[in-house]
N, C-alpha and C positions, 0 to 999 in steps of 0.2 A: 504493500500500500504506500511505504514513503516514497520507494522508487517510482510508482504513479505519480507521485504527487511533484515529486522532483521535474520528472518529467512533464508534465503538464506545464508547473510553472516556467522550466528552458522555454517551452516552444510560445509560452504567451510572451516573454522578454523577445525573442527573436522575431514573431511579428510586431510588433512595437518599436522596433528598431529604424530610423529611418536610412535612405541611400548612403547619407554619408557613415553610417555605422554607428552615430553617435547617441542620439538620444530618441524621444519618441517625437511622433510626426507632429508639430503643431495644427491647431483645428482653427483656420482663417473661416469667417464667414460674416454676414451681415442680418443685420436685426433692423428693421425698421430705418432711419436716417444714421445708423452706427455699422463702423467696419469693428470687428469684432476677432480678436487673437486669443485662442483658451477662454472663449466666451466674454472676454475683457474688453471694455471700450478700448483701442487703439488710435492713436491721433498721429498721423504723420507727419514727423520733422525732420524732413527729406532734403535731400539734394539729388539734382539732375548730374549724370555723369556719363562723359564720352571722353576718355584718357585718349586725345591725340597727340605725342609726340613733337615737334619744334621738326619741320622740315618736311614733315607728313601730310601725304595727301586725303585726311580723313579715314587713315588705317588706325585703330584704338587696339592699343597695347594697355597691358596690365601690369609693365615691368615696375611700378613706383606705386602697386597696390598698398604693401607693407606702410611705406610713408604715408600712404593718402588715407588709407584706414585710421590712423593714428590720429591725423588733423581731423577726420569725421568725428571720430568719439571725441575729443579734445573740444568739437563745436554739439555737441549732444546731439548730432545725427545719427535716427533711428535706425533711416530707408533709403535706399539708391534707387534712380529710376533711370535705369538703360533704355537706349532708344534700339538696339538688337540684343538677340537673344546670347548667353554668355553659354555656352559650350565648353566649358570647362570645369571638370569637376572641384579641382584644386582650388579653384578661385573661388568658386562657391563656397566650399568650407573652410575657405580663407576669411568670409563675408562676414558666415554665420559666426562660426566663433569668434568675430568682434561683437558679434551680438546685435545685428545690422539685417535687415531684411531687403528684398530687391523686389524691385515690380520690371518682371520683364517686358518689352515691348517688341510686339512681330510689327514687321514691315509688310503694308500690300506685295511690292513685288522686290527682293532683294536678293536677284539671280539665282532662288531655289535654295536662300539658306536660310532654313525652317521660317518661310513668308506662305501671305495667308494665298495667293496666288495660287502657287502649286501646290498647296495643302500639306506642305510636309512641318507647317507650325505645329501641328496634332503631334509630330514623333518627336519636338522637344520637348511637349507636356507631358507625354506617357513614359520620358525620360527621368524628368526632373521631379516630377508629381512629389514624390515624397521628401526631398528636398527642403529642409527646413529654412533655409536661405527665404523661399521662394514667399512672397506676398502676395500679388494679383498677377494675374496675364493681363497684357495690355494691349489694346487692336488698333494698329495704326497711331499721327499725330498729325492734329487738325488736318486731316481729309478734307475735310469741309469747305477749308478754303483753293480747293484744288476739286474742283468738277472734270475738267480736262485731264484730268489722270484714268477717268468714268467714261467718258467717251460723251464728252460735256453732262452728262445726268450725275448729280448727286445721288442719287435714290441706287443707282449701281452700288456703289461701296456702302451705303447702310445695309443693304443684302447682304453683301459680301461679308461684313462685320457681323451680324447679327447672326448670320450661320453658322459662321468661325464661333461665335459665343457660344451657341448652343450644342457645339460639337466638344470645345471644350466643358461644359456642363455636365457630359452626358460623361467625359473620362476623367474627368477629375471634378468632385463633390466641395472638395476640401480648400477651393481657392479662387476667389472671386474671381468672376473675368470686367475688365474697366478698359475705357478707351481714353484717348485727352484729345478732345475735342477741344475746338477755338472757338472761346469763350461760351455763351450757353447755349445751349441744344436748342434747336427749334420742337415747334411741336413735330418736324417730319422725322429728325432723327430721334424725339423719346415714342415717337409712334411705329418706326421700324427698327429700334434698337432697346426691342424689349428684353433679350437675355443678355443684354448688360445690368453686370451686377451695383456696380459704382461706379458713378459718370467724374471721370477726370474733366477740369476744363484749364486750357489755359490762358488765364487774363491778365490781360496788362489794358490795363487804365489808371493811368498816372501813379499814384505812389497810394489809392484808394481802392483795393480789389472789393471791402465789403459789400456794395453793391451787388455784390453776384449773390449775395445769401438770403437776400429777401425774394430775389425774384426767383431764384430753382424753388424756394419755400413754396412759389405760388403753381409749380408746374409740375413737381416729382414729389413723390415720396421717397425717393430712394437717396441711397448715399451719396454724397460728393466729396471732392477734395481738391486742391489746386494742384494740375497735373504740371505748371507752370505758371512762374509768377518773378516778379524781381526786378532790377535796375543794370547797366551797365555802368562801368567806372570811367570812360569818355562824356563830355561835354562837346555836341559839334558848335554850338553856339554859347553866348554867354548869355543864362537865364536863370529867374527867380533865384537870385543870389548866387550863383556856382556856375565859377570863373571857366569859360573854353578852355580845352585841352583835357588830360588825363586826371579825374577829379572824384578822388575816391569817396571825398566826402558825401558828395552829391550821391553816388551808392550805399554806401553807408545808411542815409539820411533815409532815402527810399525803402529801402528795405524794412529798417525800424518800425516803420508807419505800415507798411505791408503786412509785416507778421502781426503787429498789433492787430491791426482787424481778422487775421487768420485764425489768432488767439480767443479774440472776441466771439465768434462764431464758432465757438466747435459746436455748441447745440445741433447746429443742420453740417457744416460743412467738417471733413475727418484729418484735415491738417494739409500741407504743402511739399511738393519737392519742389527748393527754389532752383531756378536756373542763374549759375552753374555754378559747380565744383573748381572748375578751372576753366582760363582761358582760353580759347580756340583759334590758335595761331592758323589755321587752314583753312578759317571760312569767305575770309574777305579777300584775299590776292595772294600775297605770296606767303608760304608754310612756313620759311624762314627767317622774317621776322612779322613784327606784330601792326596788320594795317590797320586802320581806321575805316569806318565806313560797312558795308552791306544792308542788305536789304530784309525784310521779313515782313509776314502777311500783319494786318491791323498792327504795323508799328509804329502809329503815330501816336498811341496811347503809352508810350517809353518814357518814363520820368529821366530827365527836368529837360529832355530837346525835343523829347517828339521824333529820338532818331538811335536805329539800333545799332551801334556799332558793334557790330557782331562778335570781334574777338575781343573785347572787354566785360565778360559778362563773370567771369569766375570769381568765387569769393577767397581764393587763391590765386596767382599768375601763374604761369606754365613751370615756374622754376620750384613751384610750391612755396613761395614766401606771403604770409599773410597779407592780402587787403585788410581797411579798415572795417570793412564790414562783415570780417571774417569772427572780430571781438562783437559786433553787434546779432548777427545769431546765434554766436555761443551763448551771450548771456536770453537773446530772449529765450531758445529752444530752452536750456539747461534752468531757468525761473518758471517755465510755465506748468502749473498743475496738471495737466493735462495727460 
């Protein structure tokens, strides 16, 4: 009879066990307007992250994980939110055991690696599924404002998302699927993007995202979170105080006011991955050093110019030396109850 017993309890520890070997699987799900971790309110105080290298053409390397994980915790972030899926075991439980959760993101079409296109996003989920790293699956980033990627119909990619959702529903129970949508969903996308679990949105309107919490309050019941939010540390003009040129403060300042209403609202909305981690030496011209300028969709709402300079957005710089607003989300994440 012991030996049954002995046995019994091996094989209940060994299902219990998640991918990485280590501990048992966390239970993600949502209740009402709450994302929910071990049945826990969870609030997200995240950061956006795509590690591109200084000379690189948009290839993300995770060679300075070790550093960057340290500066995450050191700023009280929770959550990463990758824009592709991480395929690598090691780094994942490199994540977890900072104690860091990730919300992966598939791409519509990213030449057949695990994109919701060719459908083989389904064989990283049935990979990674128990993967305690893992937070949400995430479909797409602002689609919405790209209809010509549809074949000019918007209403294509809400198909296409909302079936991806439900496919992952069907193989994994255990973890919400969310998209980040630009800014709030109309009635067409919460009318054909029912098996989304929590609508990411991402808003930029000035250094004041709360506006968004009153109005999802009037149109979902379901969860939200700011899938994208934040300030860049360029000034292309001199405005509302904060001098042209490279003007951390002006980020800094933004942000503050940003989290604060993020803060303000966890009732409806479940917290923020700010954009970004670091700066993006690859997105405006040349990878080798750092230009000014680029473009992006509704970027007039960019505090204090109305203009996104694309590779100034990190609450770090490419070298990992702190910006000043790198002190202003460690103390809000690391003081708020939440």
């Amino acid at each position: 009879m012991i030996r049954k017993i002995l046995y019994i309890l091996a094989f209940l520890n060994m299902s219990l066990m998640s991918c990485n070997g280590e501990s048992q699987v966390d239970e993600v799900s949502v209740s009402e307007r709450q994302l929910l971790v071990n049945k826990k309110p969870y609030i997200i105080k995240g950061i956006c992250y795509h590690p591109v290298p200084k000379g690189s053409e948009n290839y993300r390397n995770f060679d300075n994980l070790t550093q960057d994980l340290a500066l995450m915790k050191e700023a009280g972030i929770n959550t990463i939110r990758v824009y592709e899926p991480i395929d690598d075991l090691q780094v994942l439980n490199q994540i977890h055991d900072a104690g860091i959760k990730v919300i992966i993101g598939f791409g519509y079409d990213q030449d057949g690696f695990y994109d919701i296109v060719s459908g083989t996003f389904i064989n990283y989920v049935k990979k990674y599924k128990d993967h305690n790293a893992i937070l949400m699956w995430e479909l797409g980033n602002e689609y919405n404002y790209h209809p010509e990627w549809f074949k000019g119909d918007i209403k294509n990619w809400y198909a296409k998302m909302n079936d991806a959702a439900g496919l992952i529903n069907e193989i994994d129970s255990n973890h919400p699927t969310t998209t980040a949508h630009g800014d709030l969903p109309d009635e067409l996308a919460l009318e054909m993007g029912t098996n989304i679990d929590v609508w990411g949105m991402n808003v930029y309107r000035w250094d004041n995202p709360g506006t968004i919490y009153k109005e999802w309050e009037k149109v979902s019941r379901k969860p939200m979170y700011l899938s994208e939010a934040g300030a860049d540390s360029f000034m292309k003009i001199t405005k509302a105080g904060y001098q042209e040129g490279e003007n951390q403060q002006a980020q800094a300042d933004a942000n503050a006011k940003i989290l604060d209403d993020v803060f303000a609202n966890t009732n409806i909305g479940s917290g923020v991955t700010l954009f970004s981690f670091l700066d993006g030496w690859w997105k405006a011209g040349n990878p080798s050093i750092q230009d000014t300028g680029g473009s992006a969709p509704n970027s007039t709402g960019v505090p204090y110019d109305g203009a996104p300079n694309e590779e100034y957005w990190g609450i770090v710089d490419i070298d990992r030396n702190k910006k000043n607003t790198f002190e202003v989300v460690k103390q809000k994440y690391k003081s708020s109850n939440n």
